[in-house]
N, CA and C atoms as a LAMMPS dump frame, in Angstrom:
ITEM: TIMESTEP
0
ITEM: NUMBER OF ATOMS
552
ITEM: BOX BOUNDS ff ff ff
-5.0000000000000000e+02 5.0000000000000000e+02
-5.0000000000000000e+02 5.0000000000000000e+02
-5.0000000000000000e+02 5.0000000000000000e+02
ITEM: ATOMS id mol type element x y z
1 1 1 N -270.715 169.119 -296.427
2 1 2 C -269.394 168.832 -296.963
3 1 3 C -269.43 168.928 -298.48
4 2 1 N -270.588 168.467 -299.162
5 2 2 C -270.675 168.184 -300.3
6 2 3 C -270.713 169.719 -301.101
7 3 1 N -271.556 170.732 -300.053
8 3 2 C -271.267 172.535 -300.541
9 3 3 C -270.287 172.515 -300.649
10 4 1 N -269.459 172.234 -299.088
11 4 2 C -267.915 172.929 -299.705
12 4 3 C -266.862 172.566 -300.365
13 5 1 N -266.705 171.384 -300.979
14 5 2 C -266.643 170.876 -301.611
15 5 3 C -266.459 171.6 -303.122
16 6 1 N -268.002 171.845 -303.452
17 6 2 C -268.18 172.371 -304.634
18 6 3 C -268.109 173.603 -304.702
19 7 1 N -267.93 174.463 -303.908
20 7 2 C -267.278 175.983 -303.539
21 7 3 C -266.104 175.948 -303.736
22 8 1 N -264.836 174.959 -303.249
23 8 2 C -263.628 175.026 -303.651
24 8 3 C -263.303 174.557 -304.591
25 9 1 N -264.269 173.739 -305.464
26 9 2 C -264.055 173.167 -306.542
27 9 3 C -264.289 174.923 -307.667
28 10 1 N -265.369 175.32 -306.915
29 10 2 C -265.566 176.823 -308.323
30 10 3 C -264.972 177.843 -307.36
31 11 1 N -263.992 177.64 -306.926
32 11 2 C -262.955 178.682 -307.167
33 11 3 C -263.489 179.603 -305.685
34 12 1 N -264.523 179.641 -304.785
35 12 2 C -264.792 180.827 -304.104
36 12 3 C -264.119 180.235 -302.769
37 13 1 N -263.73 178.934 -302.145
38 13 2 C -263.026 178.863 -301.28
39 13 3 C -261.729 178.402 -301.432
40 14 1 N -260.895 179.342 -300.965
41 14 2 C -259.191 178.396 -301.127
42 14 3 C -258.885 177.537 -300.118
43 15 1 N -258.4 176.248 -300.597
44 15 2 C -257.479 175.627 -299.229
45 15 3 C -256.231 175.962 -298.544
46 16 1 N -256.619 175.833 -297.315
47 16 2 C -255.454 176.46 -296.246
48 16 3 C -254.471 175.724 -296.759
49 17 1 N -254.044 174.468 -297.211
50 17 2 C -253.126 173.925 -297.411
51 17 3 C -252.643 173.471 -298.536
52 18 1 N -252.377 173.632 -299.346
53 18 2 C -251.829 173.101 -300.937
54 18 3 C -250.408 172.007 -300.998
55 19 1 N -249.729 172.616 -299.351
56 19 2 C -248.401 171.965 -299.747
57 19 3 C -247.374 171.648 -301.399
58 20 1 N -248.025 173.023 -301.535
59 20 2 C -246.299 172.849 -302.816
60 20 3 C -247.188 171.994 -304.077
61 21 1 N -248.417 172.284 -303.884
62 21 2 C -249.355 171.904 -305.094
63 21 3 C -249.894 173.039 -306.037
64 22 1 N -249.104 173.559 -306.913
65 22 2 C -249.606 174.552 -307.978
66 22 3 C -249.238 173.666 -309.006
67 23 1 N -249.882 174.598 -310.306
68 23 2 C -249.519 174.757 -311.431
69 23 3 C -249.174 175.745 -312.024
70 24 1 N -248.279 176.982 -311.465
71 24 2 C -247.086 177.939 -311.937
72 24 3 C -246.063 177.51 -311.492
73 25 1 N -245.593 176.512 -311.409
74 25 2 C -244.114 176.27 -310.792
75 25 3 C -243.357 176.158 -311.914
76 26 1 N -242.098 177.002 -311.819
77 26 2 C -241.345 177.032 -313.27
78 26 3 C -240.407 175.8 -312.857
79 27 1 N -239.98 175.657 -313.768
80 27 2 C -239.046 174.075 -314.002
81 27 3 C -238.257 174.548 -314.906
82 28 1 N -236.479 174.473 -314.42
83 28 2 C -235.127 175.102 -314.636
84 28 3 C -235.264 174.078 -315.673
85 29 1 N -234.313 174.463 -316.516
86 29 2 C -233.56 173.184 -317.637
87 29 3 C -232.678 172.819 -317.328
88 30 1 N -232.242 171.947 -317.655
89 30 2 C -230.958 171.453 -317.007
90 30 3 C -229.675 172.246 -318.126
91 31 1 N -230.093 173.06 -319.307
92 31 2 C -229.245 173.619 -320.105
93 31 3 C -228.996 174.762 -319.368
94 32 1 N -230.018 175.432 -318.511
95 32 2 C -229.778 176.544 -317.803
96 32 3 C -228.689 176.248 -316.537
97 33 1 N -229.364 175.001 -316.063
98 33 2 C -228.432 174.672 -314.839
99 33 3 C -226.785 174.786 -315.585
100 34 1 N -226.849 174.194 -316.394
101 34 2 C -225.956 173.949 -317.034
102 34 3 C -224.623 175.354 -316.829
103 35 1 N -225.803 176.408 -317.491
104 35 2 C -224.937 177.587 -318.117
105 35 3 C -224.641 178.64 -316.131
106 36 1 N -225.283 178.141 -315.639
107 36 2 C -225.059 178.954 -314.018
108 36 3 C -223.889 177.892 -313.647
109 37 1 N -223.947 176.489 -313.983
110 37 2 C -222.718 176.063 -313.138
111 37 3 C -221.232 176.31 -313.928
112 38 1 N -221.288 176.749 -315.646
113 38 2 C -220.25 177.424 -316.171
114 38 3 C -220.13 178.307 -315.578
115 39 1 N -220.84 179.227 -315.14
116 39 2 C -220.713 180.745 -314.85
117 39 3 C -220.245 180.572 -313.516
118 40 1 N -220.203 179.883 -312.508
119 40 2 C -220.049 179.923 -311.387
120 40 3 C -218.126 179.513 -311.087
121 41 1 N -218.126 178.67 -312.327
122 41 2 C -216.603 177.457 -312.373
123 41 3 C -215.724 178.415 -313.081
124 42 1 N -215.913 179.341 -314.25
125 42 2 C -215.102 179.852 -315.242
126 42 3 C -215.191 181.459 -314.845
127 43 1 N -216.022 182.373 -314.795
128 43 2 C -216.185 183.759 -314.493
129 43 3 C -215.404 184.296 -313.432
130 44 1 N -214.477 183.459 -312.736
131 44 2 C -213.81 184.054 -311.925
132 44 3 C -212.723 182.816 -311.279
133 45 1 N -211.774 183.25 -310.745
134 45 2 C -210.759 182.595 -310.712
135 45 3 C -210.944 181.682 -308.884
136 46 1 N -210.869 180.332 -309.389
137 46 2 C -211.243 179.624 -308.16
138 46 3 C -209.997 179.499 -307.342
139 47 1 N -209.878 179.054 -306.495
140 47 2 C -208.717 178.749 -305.371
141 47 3 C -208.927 176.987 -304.679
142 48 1 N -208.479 176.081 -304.988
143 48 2 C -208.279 175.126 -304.115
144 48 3 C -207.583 175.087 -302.644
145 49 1 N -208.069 174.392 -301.688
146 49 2 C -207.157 174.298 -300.193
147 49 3 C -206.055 174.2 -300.605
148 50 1 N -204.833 174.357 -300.03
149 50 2 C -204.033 173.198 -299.832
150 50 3 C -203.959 172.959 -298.605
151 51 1 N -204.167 172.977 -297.482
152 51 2 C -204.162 172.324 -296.619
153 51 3 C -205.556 172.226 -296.114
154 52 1 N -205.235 171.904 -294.415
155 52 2 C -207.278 171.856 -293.949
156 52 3 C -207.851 171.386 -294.827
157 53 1 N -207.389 170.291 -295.364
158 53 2 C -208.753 169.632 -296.26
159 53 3 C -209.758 168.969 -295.673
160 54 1 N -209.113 168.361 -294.208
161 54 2 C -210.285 167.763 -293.576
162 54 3 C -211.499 168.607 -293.218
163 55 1 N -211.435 169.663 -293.36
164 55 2 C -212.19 170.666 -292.548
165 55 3 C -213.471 171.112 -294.27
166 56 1 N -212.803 170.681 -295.371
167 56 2 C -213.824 170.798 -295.887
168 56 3 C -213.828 169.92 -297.26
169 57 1 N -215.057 170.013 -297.802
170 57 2 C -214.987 168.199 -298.52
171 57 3 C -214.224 167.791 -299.706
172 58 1 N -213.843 166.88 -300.11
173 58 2 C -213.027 166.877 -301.103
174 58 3 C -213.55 167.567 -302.233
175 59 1 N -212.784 168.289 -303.242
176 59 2 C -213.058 169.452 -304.343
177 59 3 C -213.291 170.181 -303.735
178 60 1 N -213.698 170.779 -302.774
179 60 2 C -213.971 172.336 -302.586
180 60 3 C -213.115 173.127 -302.749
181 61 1 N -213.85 174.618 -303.672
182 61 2 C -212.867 175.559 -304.398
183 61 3 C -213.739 177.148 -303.936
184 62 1 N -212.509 177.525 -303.484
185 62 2 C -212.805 178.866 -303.339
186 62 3 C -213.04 180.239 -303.857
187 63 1 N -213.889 180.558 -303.89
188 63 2 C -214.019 182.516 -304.646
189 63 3 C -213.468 183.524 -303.927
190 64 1 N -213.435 184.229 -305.091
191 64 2 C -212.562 185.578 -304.34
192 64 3 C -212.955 186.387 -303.305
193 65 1 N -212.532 186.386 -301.574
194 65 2 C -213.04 187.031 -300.859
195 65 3 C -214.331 188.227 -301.098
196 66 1 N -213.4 189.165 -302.151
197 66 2 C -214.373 190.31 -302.464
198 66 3 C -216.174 190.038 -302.991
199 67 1 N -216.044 188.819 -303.647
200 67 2 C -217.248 188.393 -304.254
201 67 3 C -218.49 188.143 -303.066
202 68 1 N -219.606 187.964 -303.08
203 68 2 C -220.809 187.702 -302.61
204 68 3 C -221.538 187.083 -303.171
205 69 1 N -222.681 185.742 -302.589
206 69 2 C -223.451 185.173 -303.436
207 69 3 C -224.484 186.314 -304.39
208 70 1 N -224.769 187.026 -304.128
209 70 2 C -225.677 187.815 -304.599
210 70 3 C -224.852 188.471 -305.803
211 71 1 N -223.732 188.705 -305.97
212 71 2 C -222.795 189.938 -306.965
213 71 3 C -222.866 188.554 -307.633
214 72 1 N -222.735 187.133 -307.156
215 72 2 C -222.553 186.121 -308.337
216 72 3 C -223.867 186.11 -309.272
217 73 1 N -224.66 185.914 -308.397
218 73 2 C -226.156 185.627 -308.995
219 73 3 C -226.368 186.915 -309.827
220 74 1 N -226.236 188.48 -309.638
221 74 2 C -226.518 189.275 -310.723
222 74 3 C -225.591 189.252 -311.716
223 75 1 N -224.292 188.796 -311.803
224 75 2 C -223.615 188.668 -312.396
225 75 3 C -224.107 187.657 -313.642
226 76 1 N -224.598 186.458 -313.347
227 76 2 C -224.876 185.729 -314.063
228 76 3 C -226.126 186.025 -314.425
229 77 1 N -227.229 187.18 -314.265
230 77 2 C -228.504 187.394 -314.803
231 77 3 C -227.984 188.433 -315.974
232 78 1 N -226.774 189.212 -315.855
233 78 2 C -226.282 189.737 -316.65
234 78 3 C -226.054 189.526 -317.613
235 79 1 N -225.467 187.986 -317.519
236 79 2 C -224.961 187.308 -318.798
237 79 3 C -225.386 186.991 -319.512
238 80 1 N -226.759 186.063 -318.777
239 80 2 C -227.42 184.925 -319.185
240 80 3 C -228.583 185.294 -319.209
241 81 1 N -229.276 186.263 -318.684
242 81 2 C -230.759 186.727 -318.639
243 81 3 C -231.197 187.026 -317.141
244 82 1 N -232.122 187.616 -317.446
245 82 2 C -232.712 187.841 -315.869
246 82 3 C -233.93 187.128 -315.38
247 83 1 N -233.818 186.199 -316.099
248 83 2 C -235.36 185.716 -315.965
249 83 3 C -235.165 183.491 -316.215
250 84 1 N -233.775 183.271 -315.922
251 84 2 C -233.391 181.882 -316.168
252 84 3 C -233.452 181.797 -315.253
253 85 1 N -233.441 181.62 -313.604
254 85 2 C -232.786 181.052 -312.676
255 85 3 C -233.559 182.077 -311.625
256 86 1 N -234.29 181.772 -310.712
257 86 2 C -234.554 182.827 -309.014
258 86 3 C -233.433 182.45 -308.755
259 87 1 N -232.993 183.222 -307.379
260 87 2 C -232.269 183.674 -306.735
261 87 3 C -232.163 183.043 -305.666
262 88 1 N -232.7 182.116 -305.289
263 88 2 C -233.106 180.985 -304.298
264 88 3 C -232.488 179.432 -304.949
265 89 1 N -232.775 179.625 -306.58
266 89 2 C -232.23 178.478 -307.051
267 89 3 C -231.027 178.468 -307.888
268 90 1 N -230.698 179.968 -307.802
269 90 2 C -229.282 180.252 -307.601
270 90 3 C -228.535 179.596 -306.778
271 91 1 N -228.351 180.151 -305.624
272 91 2 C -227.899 180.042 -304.233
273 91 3 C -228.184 178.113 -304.236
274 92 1 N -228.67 177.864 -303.813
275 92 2 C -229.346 176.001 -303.922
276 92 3 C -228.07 175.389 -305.23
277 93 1 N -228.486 175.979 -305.934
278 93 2 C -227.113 175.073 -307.271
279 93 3 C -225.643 175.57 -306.708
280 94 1 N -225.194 176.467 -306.195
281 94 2 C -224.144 177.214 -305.907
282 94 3 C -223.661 176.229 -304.788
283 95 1 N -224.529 176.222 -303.571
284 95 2 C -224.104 175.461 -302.66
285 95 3 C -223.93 173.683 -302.663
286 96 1 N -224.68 173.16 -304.28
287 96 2 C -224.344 172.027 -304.101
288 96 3 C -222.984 171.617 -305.359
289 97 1 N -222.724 172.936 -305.484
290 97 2 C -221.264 172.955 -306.569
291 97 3 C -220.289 172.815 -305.272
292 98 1 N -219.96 173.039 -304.395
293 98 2 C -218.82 172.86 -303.245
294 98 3 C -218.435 173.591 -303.437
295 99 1 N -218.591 175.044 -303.302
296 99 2 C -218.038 176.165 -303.582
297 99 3 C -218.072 177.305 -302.255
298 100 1 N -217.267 177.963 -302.096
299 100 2 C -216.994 178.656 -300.957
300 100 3 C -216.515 179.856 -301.384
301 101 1 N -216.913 180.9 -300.352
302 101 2 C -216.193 182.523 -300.669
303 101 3 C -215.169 182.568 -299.819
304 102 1 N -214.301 183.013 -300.237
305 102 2 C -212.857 183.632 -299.015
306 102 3 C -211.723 182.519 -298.979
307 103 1 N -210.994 182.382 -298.482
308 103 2 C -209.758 181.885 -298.748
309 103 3 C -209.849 180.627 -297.567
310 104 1 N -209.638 179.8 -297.883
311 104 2 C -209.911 178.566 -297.048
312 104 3 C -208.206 178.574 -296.234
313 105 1 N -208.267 178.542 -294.842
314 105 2 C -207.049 178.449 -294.096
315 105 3 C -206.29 177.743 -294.29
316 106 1 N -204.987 178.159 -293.751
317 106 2 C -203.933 177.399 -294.235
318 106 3 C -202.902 177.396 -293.019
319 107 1 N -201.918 176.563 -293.107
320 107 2 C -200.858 175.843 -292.15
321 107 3 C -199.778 174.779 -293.32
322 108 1 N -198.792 175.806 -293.184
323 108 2 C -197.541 175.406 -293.577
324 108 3 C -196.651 174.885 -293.126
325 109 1 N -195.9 173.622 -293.233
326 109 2 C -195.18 172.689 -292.262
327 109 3 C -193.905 174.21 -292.621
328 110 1 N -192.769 174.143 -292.074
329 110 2 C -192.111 174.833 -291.691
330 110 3 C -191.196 175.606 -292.44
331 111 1 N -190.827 173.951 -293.212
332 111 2 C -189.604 173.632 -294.483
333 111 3 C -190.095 174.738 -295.761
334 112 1 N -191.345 174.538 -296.1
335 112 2 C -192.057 174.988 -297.04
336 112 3 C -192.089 176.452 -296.854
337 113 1 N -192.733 177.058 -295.569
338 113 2 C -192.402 178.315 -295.08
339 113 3 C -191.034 179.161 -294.819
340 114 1 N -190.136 177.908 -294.774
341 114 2 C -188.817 178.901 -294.721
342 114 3 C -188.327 178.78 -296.456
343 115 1 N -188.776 177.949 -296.834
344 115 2 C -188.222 178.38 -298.411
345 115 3 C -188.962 179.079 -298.962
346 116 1 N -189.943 179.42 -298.858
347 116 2 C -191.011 180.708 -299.895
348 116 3 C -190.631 181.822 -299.557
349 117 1 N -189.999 181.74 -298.182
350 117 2 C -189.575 183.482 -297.665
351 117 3 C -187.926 183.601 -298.527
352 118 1 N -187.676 182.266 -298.351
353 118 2 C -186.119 182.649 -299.017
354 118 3 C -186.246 182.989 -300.501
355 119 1 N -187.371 182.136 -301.104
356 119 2 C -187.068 182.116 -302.531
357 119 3 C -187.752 183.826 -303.006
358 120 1 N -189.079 184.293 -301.851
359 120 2 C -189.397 185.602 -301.999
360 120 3 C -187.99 186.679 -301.896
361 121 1 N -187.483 186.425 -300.771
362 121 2 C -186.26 187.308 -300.703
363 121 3 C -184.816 187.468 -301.231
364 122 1 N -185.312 186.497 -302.582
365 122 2 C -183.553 185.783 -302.543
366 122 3 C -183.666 187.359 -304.208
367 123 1 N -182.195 187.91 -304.424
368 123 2 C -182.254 188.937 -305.246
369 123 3 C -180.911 188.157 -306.498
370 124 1 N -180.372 186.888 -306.255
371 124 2 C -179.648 185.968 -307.146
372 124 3 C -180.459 185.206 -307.579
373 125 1 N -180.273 185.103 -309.196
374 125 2 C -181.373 184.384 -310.001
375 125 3 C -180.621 182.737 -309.58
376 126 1 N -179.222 182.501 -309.777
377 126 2 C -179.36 181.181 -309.743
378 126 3 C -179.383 180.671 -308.185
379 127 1 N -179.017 181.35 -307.416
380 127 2 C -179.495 181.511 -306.041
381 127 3 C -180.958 180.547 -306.066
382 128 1 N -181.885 181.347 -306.097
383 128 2 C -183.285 181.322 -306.428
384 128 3 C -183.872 180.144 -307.27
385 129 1 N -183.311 180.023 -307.909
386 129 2 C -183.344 178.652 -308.944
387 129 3 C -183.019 177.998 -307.99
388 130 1 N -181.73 177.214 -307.32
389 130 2 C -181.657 176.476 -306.147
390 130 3 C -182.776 175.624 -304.94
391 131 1 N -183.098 177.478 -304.497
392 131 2 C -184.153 177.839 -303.813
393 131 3 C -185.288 176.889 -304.043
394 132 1 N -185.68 176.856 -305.253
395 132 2 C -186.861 176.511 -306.232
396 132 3 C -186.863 175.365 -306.085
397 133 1 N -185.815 174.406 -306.734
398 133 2 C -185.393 173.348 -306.992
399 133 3 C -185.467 172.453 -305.675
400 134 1 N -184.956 172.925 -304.762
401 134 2 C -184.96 172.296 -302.994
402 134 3 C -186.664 172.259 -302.7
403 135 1 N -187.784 173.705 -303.121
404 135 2 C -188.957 173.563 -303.092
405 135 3 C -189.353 172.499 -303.19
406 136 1 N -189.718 172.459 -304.674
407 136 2 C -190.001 171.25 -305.189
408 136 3 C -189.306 169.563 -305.221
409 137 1 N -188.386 169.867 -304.57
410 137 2 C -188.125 168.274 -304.18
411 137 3 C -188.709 167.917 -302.767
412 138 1 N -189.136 169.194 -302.196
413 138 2 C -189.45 168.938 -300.81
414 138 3 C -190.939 168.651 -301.174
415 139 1 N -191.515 168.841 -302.048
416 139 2 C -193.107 168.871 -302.289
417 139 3 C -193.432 167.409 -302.9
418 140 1 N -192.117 166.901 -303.417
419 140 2 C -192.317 165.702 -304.507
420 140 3 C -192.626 164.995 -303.426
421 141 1 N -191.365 164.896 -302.212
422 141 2 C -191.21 164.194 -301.246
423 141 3 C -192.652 164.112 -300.636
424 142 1 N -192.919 165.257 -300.282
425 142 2 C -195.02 165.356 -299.586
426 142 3 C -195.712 164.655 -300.737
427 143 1 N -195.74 164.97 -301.846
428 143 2 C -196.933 163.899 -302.475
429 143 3 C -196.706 162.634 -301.971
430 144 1 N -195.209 162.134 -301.913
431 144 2 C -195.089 161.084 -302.034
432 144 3 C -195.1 160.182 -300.745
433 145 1 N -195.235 160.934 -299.743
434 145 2 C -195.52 160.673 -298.462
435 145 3 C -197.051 160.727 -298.298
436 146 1 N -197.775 161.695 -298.849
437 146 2 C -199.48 160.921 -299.108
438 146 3 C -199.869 160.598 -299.742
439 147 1 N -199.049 159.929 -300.887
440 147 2 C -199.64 158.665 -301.736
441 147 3 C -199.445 157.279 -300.92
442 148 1 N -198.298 157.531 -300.421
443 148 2 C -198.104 156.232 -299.615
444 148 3 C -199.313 155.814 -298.497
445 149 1 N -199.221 156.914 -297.85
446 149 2 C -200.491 157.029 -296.747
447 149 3 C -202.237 156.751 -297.6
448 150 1 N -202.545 157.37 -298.818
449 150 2 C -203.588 156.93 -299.07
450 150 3 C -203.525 155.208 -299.725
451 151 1 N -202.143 155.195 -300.228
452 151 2 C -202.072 153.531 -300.643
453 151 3 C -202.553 152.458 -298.853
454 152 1 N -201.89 152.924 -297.988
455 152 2 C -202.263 152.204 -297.175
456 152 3 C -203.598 152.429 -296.353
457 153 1 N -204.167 153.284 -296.312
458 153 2 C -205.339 153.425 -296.101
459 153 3 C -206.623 152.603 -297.215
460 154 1 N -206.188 152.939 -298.402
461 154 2 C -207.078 152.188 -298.845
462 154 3 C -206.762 150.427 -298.958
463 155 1 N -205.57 149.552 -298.605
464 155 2 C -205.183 148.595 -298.179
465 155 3 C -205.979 148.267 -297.223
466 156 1 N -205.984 149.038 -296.43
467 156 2 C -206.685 148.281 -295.113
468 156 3 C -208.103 148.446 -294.963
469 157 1 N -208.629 149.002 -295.754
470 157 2 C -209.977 148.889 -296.474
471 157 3 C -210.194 147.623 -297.129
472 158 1 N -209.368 147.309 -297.827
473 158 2 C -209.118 145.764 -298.726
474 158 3 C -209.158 144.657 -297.656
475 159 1 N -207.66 144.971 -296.954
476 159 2 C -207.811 143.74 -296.405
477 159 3 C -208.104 143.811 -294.673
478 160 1 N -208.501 142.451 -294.216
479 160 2 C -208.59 142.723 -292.883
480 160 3 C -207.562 142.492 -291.876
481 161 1 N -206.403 141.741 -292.463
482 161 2 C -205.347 142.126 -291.396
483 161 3 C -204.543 142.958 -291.274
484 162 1 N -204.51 144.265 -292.122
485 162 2 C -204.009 145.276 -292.54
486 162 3 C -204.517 146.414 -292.057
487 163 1 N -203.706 146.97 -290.657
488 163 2 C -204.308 148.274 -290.127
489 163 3 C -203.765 149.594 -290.096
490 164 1 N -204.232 150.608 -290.353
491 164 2 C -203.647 151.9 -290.454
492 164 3 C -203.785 152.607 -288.691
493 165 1 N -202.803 153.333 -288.464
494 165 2 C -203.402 153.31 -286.975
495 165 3 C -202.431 155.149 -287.244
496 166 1 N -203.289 156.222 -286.84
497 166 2 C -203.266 157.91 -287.226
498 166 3 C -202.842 158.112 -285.759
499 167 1 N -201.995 158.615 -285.359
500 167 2 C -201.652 159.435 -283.889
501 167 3 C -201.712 160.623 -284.164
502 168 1 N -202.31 161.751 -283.182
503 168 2 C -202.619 163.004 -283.465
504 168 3 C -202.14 163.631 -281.943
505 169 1 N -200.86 164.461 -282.24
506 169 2 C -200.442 163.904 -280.982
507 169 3 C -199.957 165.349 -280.43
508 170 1 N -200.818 166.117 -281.044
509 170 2 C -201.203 167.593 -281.114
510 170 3 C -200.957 168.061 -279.702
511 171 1 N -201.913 167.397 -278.841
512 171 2 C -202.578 168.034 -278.026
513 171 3 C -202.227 167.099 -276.135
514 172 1 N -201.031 166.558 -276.711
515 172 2 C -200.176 165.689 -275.762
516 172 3 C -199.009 166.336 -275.051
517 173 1 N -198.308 167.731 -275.563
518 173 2 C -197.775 168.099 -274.595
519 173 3 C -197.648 169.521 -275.508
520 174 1 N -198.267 170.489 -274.763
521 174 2 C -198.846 171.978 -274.792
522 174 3 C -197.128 172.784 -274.538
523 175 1 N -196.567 173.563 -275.234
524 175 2 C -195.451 174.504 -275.001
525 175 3 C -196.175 175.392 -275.338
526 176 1 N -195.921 176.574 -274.176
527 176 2 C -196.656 177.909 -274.364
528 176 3 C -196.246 178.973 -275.494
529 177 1 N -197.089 179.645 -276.032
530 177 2 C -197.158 180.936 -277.22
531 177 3 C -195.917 180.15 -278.237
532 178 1 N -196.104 178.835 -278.697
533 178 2 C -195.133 178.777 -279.846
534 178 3 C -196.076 178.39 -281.201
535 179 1 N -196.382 179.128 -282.168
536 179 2 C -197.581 178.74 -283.377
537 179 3 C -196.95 177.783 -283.939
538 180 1 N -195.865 177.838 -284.147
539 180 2 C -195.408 176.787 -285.355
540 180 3 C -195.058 175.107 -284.912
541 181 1 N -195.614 174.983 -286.268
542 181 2 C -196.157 172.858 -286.256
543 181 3 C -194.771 172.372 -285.691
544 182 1 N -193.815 172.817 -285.245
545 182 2 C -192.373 171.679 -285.067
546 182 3 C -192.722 171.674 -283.225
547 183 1 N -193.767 172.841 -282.618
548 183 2 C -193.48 172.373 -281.377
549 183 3 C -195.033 171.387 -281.033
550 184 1 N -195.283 171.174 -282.158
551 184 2 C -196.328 169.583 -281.822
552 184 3 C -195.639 168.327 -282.242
């Protein structure tokens, strides 16, 4: 034992196992991290949900379909050097930014959908202004219908005789081939 030992000590036997024990391991800066998570937030134009948020975590922002992790990552060796960041710890910082490619789905209550088509199709400016105006009171009205809902949700977090109770009531009576949310 004591040979081999001193064989792997001078270098002529390697150990099968090191487990992630070198001394070439490069170590990012956090100024670099820094300049990949600018490059990732500003170099291109993000997209927030608006709807399906449950489906993915709060902040998550979307990139432009066309993009790829890889066109990001050379993109930013472009900028920034080719030699700041592998491509592994690219990808690793990217995915813990909450960031997503492609357009995160969507579902429009109805109201909202019949006024974007009107206000798209409407060819009278004050028409359209109207249009607009009805929008956005209908949207004030939605914030203000889930502020209320997160006020009481977090209430009943507070207190304990205070209960929030969610019906999802989707899937309680099925009408055939109709997509739109008014026949749930």
């Amino acid at each position: 034992i004591e040979r081999l030992q001193a064989r792997i000590r001078g270098g002529e036997i390697f150990p099968r196992n090191l487990q992630g024990i070198h001394s070439n391991h490069v170590k990012i800066s956090e100024d670099v991290k820094a300049e990949a998570i600018y490059h990732m937030h500003h170099a291109y134009k993000l997209e927030e949900p608006h709807y399906c948020r449950e489906r993915h975590a709060e902040g998550k922002k979307f990139l432009p379909a066309y993009l790829s992790k890889e066109q990001i990552y050379n993109d930013f060796c472009y900028n920034y050097g080719y030699n700041k960041m592998s491509r592994t710890m690219f990808f690793n910082l990217f995915n813990e930014q909450n960031l997503g490619i492609g357009r995160a789905a969507e579902d429009v209550c109805d109201e909202c959908y019949r006024l974007h088509v009107a206000i798209k199709s409407e060819t009278d400016p004050e028409k359209r202004d109207a249009l607009k105006e009805e929008h956005d009171a209908h949207l004030a009205l939605d914030e203000a219908a889930t502020a209320e809902f997160k006020r009481d949700v977090d209430r009943a977090k507070a207190e304990a005789n205070f209960i929030v109770i969610c019906v999802d009531v989707e899937q309680t009576f099925q009408l055939p081939r109709l997509p739109c949310s008014t026949s749930w």
